[in-house]
MIBA-640383 format. One record per residue (C-alpha): residue number from 1; residue in one letter; x, y, z. Coordinates in Angstrom, 2 decimals. Example, Ala and Ser with C-alpha at 12.3 -4.5 7.8 and 13.67 -1.06 7.14 Angstrom:
REM residues 2
MIVO	num	residu	u	v	w
MIVO	1	A	12.30	-4.50	7.80
MIVO	2	S	13.67	-1.06	7.14
This chain:
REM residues 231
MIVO	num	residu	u	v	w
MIVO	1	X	-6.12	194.58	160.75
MIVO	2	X	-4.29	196.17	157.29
MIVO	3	X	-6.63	199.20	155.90
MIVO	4	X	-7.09	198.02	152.48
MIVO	5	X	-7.31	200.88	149.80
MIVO	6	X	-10.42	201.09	148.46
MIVO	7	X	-10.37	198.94	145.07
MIVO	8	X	-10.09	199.72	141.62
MIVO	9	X	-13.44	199.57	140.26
MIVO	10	X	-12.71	198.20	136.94
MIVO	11	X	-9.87	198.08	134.50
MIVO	12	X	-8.97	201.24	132.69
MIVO	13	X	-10.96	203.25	135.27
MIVO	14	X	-8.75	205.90	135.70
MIVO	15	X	-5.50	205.47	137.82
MIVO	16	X	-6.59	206.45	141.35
MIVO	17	X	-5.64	204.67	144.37
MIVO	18	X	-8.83	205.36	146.50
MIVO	19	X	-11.94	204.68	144.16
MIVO	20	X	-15.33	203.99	145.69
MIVO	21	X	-16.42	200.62	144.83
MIVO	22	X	-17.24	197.27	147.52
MIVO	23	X	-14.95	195.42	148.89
MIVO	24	X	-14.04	192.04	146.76
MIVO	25	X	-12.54	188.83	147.36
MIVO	26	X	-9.23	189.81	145.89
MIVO	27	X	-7.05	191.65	147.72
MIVO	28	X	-3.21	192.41	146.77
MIVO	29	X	-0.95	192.76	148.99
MIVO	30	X	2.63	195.04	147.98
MIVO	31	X	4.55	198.21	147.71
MIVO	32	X	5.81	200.05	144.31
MIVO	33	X	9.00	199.40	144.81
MIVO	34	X	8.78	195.79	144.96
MIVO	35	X	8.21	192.27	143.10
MIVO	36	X	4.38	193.53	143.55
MIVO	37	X	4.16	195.13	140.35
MIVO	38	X	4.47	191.72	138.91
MIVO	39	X	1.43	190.56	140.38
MIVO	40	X	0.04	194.27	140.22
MIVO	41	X	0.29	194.05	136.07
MIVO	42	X	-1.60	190.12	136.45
MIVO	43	X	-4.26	191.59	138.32
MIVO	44	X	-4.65	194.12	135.44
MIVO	45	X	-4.48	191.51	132.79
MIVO	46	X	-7.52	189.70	134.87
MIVO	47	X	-9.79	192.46	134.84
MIVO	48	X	-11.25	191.56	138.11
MIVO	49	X	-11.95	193.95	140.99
MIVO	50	X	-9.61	193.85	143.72
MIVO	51	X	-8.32	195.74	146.82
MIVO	52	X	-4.37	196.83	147.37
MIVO	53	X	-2.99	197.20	150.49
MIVO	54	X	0.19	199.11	150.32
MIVO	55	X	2.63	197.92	152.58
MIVO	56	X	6.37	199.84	153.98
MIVO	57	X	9.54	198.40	154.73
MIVO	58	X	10.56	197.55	157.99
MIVO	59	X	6.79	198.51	159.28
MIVO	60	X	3.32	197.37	158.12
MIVO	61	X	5.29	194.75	155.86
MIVO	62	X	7.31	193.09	159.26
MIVO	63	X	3.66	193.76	161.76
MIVO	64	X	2.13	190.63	162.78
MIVO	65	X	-1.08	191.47	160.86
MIVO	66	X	0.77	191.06	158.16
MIVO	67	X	3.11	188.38	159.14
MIVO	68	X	0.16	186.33	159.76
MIVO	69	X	-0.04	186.67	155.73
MIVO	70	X	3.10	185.66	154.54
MIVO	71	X	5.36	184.77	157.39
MIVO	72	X	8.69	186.05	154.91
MIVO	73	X	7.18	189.56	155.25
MIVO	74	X	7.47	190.32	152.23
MIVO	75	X	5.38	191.50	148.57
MIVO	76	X	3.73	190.44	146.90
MIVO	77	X	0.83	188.37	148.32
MIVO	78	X	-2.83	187.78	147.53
MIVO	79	X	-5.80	186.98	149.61
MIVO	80	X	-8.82	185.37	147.59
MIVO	81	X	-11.56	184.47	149.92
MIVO	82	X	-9.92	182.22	152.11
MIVO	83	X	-7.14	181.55	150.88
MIVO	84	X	-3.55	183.24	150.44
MIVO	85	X	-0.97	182.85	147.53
MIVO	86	X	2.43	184.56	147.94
MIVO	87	X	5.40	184.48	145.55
MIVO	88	X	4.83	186.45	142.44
MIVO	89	X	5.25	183.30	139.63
MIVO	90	X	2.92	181.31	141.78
MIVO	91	X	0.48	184.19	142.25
MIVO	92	X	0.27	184.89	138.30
MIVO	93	X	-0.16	180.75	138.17
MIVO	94	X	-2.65	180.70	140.46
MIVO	95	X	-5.33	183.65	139.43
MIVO	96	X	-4.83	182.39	135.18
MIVO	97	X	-6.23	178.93	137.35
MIVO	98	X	-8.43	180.46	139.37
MIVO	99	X	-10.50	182.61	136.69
MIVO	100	X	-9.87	180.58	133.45
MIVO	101	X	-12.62	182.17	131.69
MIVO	102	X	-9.78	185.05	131.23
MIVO	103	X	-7.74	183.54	128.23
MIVO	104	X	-5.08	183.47	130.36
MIVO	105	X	-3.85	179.98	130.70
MIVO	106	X	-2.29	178.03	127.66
MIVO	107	X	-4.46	176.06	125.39
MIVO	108	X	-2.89	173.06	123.86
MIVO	109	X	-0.38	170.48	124.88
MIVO	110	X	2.67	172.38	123.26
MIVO	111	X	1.46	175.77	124.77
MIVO	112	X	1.48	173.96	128.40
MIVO	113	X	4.92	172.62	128.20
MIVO	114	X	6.22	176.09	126.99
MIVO	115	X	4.07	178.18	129.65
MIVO	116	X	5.42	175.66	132.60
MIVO	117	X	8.64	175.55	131.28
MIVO	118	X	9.62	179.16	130.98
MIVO	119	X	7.43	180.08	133.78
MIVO	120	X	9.37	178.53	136.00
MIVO	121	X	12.32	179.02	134.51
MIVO	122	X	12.24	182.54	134.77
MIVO	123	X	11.45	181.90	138.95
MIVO	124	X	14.57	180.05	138.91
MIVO	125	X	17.73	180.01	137.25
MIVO	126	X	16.51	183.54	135.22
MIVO	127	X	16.18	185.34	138.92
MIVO	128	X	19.15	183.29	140.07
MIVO	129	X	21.21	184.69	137.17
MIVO	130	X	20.55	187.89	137.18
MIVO	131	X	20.68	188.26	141.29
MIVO	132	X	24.23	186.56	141.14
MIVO	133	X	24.84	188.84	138.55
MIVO	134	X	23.52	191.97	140.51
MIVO	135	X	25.47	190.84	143.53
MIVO	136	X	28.50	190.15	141.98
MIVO	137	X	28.81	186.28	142.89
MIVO	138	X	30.57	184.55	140.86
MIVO	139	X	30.26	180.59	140.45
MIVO	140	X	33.39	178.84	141.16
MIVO	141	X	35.16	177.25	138.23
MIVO	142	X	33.95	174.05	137.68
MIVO	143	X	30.74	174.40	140.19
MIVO	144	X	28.41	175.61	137.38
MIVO	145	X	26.97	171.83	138.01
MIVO	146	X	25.63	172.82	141.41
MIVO	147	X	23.88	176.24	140.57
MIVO	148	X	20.41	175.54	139.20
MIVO	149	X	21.30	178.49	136.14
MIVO	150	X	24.14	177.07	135.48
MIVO	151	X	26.37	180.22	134.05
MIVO	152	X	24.50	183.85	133.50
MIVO	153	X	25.61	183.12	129.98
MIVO	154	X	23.93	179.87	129.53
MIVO	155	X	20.65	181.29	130.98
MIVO	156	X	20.63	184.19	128.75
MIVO	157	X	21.09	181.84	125.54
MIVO	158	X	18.68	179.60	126.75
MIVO	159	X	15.69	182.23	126.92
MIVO	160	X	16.80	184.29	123.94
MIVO	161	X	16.61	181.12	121.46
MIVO	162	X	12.93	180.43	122.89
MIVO	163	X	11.74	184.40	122.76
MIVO	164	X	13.36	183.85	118.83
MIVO	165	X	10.60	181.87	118.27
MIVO	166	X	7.46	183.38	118.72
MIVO	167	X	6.32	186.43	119.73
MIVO	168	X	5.20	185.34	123.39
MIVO	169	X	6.06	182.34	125.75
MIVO	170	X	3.48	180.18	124.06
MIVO	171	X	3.52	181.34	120.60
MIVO	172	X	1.12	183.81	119.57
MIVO	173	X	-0.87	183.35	122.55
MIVO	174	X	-0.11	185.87	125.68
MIVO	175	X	0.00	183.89	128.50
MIVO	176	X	0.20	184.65	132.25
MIVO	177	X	3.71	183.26	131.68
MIVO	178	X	4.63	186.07	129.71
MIVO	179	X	3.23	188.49	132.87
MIVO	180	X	6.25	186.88	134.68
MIVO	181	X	8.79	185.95	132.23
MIVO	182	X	7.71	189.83	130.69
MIVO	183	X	8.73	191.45	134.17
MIVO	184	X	11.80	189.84	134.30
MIVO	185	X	13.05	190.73	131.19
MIVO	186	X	11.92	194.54	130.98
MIVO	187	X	13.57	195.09	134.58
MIVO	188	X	16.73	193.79	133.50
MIVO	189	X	17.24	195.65	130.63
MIVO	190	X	15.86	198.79	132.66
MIVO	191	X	18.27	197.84	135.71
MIVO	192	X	21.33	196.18	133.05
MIVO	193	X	20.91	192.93	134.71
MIVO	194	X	19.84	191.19	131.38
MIVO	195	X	22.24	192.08	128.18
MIVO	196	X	20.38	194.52	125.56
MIVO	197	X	20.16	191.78	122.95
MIVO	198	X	17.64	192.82	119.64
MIVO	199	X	15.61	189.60	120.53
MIVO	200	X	14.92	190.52	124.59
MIVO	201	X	14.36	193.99	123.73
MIVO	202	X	11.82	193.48	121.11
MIVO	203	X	10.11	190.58	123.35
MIVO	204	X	10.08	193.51	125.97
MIVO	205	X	8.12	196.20	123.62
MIVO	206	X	5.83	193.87	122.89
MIVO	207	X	4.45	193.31	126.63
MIVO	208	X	4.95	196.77	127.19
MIVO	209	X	2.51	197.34	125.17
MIVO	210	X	-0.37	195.68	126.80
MIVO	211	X	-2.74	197.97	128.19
MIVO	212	X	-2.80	196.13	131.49
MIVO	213	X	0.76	196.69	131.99
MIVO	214	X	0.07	200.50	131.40
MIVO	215	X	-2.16	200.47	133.70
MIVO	216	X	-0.10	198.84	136.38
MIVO	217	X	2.53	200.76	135.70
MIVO	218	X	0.76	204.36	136.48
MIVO	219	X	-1.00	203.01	139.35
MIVO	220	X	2.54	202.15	141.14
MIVO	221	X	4.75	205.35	139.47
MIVO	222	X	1.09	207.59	141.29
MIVO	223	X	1.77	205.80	144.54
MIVO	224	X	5.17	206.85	144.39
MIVO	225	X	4.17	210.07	143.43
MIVO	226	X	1.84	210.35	146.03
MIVO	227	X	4.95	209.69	149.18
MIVO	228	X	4.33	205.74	149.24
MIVO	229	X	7.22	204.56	148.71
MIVO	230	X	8.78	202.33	151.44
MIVO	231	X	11.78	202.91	152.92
């Protein structure tokens, strides 16, 4: 079976990988340099105990303990009790669900439509956009139709005029959307992926500033630090 680290004890409790605590029902499954610090930064924003179990390329993340996870073999997943989530929108979904008590979840109707929305929106033509982008595809003329983004262009207008709006996905309220829609945006300005327009850049300082994301944010750059970095 995967060694699980030894869990976190509680938020803000230092940055070690290895503290003492008992085991929990949550259990993260990911590497630093991966989609996992998505769902790293949500568990941070849930406050909940949980175990990591850092996973390599090419190794532990293709072994058949693993695979018997997530049969992509890939990060991030999560294990809660019995039950397994993988994909990082979905995982960010599913623990705001799972532990509502959190303030995590939207509130009214307007703040549901706009957390769904750009939620998934950000899962799909945003990642599609920027990957294209990244990869240096470009759309045929005249085939925008049959992309789900559309144009890179059109995506990026579409998001910005939301983020104009409000300070968060939903308004004033931070959402678990905004742990997604938040990752997205500050990794493509960091990797130039996503133009450096005042509006995403300001949206990006703002979630930055969370203390959760902090948090996730040294526990990954000490695993690095530390040699545990897949390759």
């Amino acid at each position: 079976m995967l060694p699980p680290s030894k869990p976190k004890q509680r938020p803000g409790a230092g940055v070690g990988l290895y503290q003492e605590t008992a085991m929990t029902d949550l259990t993260l499954y990911t590497n630093p340099q991966s989609r996992g610090r998505i769902a790293h930064w949500m568990m941070e924003e849930l406050g909940e105990p949980y175990d990591t179990v850092w996973l390599d390329y090419g190794s532990s993340m293709k072994a058949s303990d693993y695979l018997a996870v997530n049969p992509m073999g890939k990060v991030p997943a999560l294990r809660h009790a019995a039950v397994v989530v993988t994909e990082a929108a979905a995982i960010c979904a599913y623990l705001a669900d799972a532990f509502p008590h959190k303030g995590l979840l939207p509130q009214t109707p307007a703040e549901r439509s706009a957390y769904f929305r750009w939620l998934f929106f950000a899962a799909g033509p945003l990642e599609q956009a920027v990957v294209s982008r990244a990869l240096g595809w470009e759309v045929p003329p005249g085939r925008g139709a049959m992309v789900g983004f559309g144009s890179y262009a059109d995506t990026l207008n579409a998001l910005e005029s939301w983020l104009r709006e409000g300070p968060f996905v939903c308004g004033e309220r931070f959402t678990a959307a905004d742990v997604y829609v938040g990752s997205s945006v500050t990794w493509g300005l960091m990797f130039g992926t996503i133009e450096k327009r005042p509006v995403f850049e300001a949206y990006a300082a703002r979630v930055m500033a969370r203390p959760a994301y902090t948090r996730a944010l040294q526990i990954n750059e000490a695993r690095l630090a530390a040699g545990g970095a897949a390759g």
